[in-house]
C-alpha positions, 0 to 999 in steps of 0.5 A: 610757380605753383608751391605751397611756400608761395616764395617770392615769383622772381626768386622761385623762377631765377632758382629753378632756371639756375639749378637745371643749368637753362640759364646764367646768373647773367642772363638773370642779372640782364632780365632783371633790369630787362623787367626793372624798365619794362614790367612785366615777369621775369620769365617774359622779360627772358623770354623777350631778351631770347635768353630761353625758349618758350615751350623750353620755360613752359615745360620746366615750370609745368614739370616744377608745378605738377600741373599739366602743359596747356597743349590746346588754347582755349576758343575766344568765345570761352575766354568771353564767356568767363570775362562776361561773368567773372568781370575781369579786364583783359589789362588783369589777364596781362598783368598776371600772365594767364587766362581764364575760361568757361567750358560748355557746362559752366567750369571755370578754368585757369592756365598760368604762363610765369607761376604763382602769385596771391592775387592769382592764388586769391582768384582761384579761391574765389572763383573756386577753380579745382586743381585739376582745372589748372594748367601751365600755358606757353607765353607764346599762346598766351600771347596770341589768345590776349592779342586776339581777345582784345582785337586791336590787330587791323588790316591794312590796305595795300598802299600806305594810308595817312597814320598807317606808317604810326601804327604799324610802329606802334604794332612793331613795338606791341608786347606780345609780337615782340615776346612771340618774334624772340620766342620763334627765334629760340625755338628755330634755334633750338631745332636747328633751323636754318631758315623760317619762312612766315607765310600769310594765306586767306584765312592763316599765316603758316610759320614753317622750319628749314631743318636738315634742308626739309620743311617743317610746319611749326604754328598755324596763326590767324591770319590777322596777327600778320601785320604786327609780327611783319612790322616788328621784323621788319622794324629789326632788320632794317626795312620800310614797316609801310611798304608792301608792294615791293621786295625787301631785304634787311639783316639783323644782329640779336642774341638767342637763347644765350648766343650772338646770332645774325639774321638776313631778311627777304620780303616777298609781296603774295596775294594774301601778304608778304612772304617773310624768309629769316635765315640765321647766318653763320659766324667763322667761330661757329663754322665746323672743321673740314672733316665734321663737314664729311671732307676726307682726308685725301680730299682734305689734303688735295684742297690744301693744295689747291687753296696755296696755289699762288694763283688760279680758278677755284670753283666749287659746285652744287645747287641752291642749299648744298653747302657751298658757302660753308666750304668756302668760307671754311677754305678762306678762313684758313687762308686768312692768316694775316699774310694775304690781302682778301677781297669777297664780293658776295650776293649778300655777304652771309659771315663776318670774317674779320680781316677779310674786306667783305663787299656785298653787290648792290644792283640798284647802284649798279655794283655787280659781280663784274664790275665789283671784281674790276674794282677789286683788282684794283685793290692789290688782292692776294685772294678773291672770292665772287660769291657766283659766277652766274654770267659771261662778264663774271666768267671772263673777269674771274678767269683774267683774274686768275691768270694774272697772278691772284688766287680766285674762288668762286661758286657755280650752279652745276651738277657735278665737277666736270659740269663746271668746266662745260657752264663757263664754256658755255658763259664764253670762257675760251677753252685755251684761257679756262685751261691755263686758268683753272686749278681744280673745281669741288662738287658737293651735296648734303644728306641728313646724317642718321640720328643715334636717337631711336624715335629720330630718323635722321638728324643733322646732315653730311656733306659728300664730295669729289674734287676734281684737280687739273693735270695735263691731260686735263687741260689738253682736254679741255683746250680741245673742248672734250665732252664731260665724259672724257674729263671724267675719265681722264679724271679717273684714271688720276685718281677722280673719285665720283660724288656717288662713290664718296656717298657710298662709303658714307652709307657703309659707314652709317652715317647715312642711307641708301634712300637719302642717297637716293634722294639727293643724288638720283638713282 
């Protein structure tokens, strides 16, 4: 940091992080011995461990230091220029965490990215460097301008190649890929993603945030960094750095920004590289309550009642990123309290429920949702859920299963409550089984939530609900092979309150609005 006491760097960076409450004495006392083995600066080995974030630790020190926060790296050529007529190495810059270089006109400029030091204090005497061209500059550029300066970054080929498997190792275990990955990690945390998607294009590789459900560009990154950031991910979670011609998924357990995290991993060959997609999964401790979900209390009693059934079918509903899983794995949480013997298969399993035997479904080994239940009903469960019923075997194992005395939850992608009873006719579920069989079926969506914060339109989201419980007539109905239409009325007339309607009174309420109503739900 930038004093005039010129205090010792690790104590003036540990102080200032500790007294603003960004960090604990045990994250400090972990960078330490982090730093101690490897070198480097305390605010990189933080950084590495994924104890701050980057931008997060600039701010701070630029704020600290009164110099401004670097917001345009310098071109390579500037940096070249300097090195050319300064004589320093690229090791120099490295060691020192900064940069340095010449404008059009000859001005020699300097942006540092840990603090202070003598030899960095002694170069700016030297090279006679004014304090207004000083500046604070995030590890993470820094990082990237260094990779670039020295070129090491290569290409490869499509098919492995002699040495190539050595050297993407050795890109997987380069400094500032590692620095970068943690740094990413910390700032999707901190934004609340739920998923990054690394995209390689001709020219640029485009790293993207999933908040609130939407897609948000965070950087833009030469193209040819791809390699190393790709096999460092790859390395962490699991998979073949070498391979590149075919689909990869993996999983991985880090700590960010002070919490234990879970991440899964998906690689998908594209013409210009692998599209990477990293979500973060969710932990049971982490998962929010029914009703900071958006269930109200009627339907959170009306699922009280359906999760104690001793058997049955219960399904919940809604496409691709609704929220499904949460709900679900809320539901099993409650029901896991040590009296009940649980079995999930899932496509993969997304969060650890401990007590809970969790089977992922593996289709190269031919263990699919079906076949995994089979064998599940061998296993003397109470509680089973099948994280999709997405064909007929699935359908009629599920539907067996729950008539013969287990309680099943499963997911469908449908539309509404009443689509759900229609998809397993359709799988060829026979109406008479699906009637005795089926208990109730949950259909939901998420909004984003209005944000209380002026310069945000929303933050956050909610999920809107309608349960749809069997009674009578609802399963003379759908013994009958009713149309959608009469189960919803019959519904209604028992109480069945439409998705759109549970909406509606979240408008009202100002949690939302009428244009995300819109939005998700249609006109």
């Amino acid at each position: 940091m930038i004093f005039s006491s010129h205090r010792n760097l690790n104590n003036s960076i540990a102080g200032l992080l500790f007294d603003r409450g960004l960090v604990a004495q045990a994250d400090l006392d972990e960078a330490a011995a982090f730093q101690g083995h490897g070198g480097g600066s305390l605010a990189s080995a933080l950084i590495r461990l994924g104890v701050i974030g980057d931008e997060t630790l600039a701010e701070t020190i630029a704020d600290a230091s009164k110099l401004p926060l670097l917001k345009t790296a310098p071109a390579i050529d500037q940096v070249l220029a300097a090195q050319k007529s300064l004589r320093f190495s690229e090791k120099w810059l490295s060691e020192n965490d900064i940069v340095v270089w010449k404008d059009l006109t000859g001005n020699i400029f300097m942006a540092l990215a840990s603090g202070m030091t003598s030899n960095i204090q002694e170069a700016i005497e030297h090279w006679q460097i004014s304090p207004d061209d000083q500046f604070i500059i995030a590890h993470r550029m820094l990082t990237a301008l260094l990779s670039d300066l020295e070129d090491q970054v290569k290409d490869f080929d499509a098919q492995p190649a002699p040495g190539r498997h050595s050297k993407l190792a050795e890109l997987a275990e380069d400094a500032p890929a590692i620095e970068f990955i943690n740094a990413m990690f910390s700032e999707a945390m901190a934004r609340r993603a739920s998923d990054i998607h690394i995209e390689p294009f001709k020219g640029d590789m485009q790293i993207r945030l999933r908040i609130d459900g939407t897609l948000n560009l965070w950087k833009s990154i030469p193209a040819l960094r791809f390699a190393a950031i790709a096999s460092r991910i790859k390395l962490l979670c699991g998979m073949d750095i070498a391979e590149r011609r075919i689909p990869q998924d993996g999983r991985h357990s880090l700590r960010i920004s002070g919490r234990d995290v879970d991440i899964r991993a998906s690689c998908l060959p594209g013409v210009w590289g692998e599209s990477i997609v990293l979500r973060f999964l969710g932990r049971a401790s982490d998962l929010p309550t029914l009703a900071k979900l958006g269930v109200n209390d009627a339907m959170i009693g009306t699922l009280e009642k359906l999760i104690h059934q001793p058997s049955g079918l219960l399904l919940v509903a809604g496409p691709t990123g609704s929220g499904k899983t949460t709900t679900v794995y809320k539901l099993l949480e409650q029901l896991n309290d040590g009296s009940h013997k649980i079995i999930t298969i899932e496509d993969p399993v997304e969060i650890d429920l401990p007590g809970v035997i969790q089977v992922n479904v593996r289709p190269d080994i031919g263990l699919e949702f079906a076949t995994g239940l089979r064998s599940m009903l061998r296993q003397d469960p109470d509680i089973i859920f099948v994280g999709e019923i997405r064909d007929s075997d699935t359908a009629l194992m599920a539907t067996r299963a729950a008539l013969t005395g287990h309680l099943v939850i499963s997911t469908v992608h449908t539309a509404s409550a009443s689509a759900s009873v229609a998809r397993l006719l359709d799988l060829g579920v026979e109406s008479y089984l699906l009637a005795e069989a089926l208990n109730g079926v949950i259909a939901q969506r998420l909004l984003r939530r209005r944000s209380q914060v002026p310069v945000e339109e929303y933050s956050g989201r909610i999920g809107v609900y309608e349960i749809m419980e069997m009674n009578g007539d609802l399963r003379s109905a759908i013994r009958d092979n009713q149309p959608q239409s009469v189960l919803e009325d019959i519904a209604q007339s028992d109480g069945f309150r439409p998705m759109r309607d549970d909406a509606k009174d979240k408008v009202s309420s100002g949690l939302t609005d009428m244009a995300e109503l819109f939005r998700v739900l249609g006109t």
